[in-house]
C-alpha positions as CSV (number, residue, x, y, z in Angstrom):
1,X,126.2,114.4,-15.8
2,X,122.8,115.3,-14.9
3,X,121.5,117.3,-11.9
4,X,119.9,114.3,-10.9
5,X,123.0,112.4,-10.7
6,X,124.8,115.3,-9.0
7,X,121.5,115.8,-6.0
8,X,121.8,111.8,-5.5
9,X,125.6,112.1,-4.7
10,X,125.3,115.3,-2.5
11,X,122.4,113.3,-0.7
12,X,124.8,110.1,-0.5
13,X,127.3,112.4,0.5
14,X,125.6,114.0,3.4
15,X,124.1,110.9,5.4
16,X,127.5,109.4,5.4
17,X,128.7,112.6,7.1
18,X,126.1,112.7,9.2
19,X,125.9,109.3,10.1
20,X,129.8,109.7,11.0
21,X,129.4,112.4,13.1
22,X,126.3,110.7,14.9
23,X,128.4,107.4,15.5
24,X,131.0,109.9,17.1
25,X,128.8,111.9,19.6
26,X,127.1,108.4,20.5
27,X,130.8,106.4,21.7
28,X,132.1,109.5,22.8
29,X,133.3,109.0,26.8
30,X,130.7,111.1,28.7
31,X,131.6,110.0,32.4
32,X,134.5,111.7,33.5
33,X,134.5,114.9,30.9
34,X,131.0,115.5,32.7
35,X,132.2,116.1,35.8
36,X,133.8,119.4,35.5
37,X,133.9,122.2,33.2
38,X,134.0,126.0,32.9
39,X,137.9,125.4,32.0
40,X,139.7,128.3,31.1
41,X,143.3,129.3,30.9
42,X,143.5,130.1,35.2
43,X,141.0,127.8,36.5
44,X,138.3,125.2,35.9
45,X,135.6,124.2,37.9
46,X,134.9,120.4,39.7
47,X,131.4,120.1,39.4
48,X,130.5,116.5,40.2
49,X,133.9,114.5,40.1
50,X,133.9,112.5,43.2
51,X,137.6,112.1,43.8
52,X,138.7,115.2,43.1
53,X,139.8,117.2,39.6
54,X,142.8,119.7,39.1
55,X,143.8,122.0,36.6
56,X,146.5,122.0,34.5
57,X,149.0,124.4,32.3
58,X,150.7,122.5,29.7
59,X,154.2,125.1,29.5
60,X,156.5,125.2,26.4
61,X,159.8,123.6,27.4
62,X,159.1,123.5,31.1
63,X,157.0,120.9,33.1
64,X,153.7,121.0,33.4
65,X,151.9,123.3,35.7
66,X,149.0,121.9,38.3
67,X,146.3,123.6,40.4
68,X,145.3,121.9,43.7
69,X,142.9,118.7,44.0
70,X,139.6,120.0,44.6
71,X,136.6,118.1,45.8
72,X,132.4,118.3,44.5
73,X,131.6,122.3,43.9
74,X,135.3,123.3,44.3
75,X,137.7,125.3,41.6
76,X,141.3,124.4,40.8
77,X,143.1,127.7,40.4
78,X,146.3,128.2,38.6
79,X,149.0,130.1,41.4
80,X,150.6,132.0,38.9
81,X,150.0,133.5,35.2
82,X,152.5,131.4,33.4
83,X,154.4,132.4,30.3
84,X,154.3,130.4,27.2
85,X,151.1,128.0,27.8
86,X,150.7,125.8,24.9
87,X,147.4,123.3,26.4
88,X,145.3,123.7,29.4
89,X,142.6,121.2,30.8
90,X,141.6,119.8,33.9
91,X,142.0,116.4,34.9
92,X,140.0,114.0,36.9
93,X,141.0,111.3,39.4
């Protein structure tokens, strides 16, 4: 096998990654994950959802934990620091 052979099938190679991963990021939904952010395990921030967004804890063999709908500019806070999270996100409505 020459070098040529093996810089043509890296090249090959890396535009059908790359075209992949640009056909991803192009149909990806944009609309509602916009809309808030700054999510971490306690809280996460509504910043342009206009019905409202809540956190949420995700808790190993227990239901799921909820922060409290919050409008435009708001944050949805967790009440508690609950044991055994396995997710967290925030959801909008």
């Amino acid at each position: 096998m020459s070098i040529k052979n093996v810089l043509l099938g890296a090249t090959v190679l890396g535009t059908v990654v790359a075209g992949g991963v640009a056909l991803d990021s192009a149909t990806a939904p944009d609309a509602k994950a916009a809309c808030y952010g700054s999510v971490t395990l306690l809280k996460g921030k509504n910043y342009s959802c206009s019905n409202g967004a809540r956190h949420w804890n995700a808790i190993k063999n227990a239901p799921s934990k909820y922060g409290l709908w919050v409008g435009r500019g708001g944050t949805s806070k967790q009440s508690l620091c609950w044991a055994n999270v396995v997710s967290y996100g925030m959801t909008a409505r």
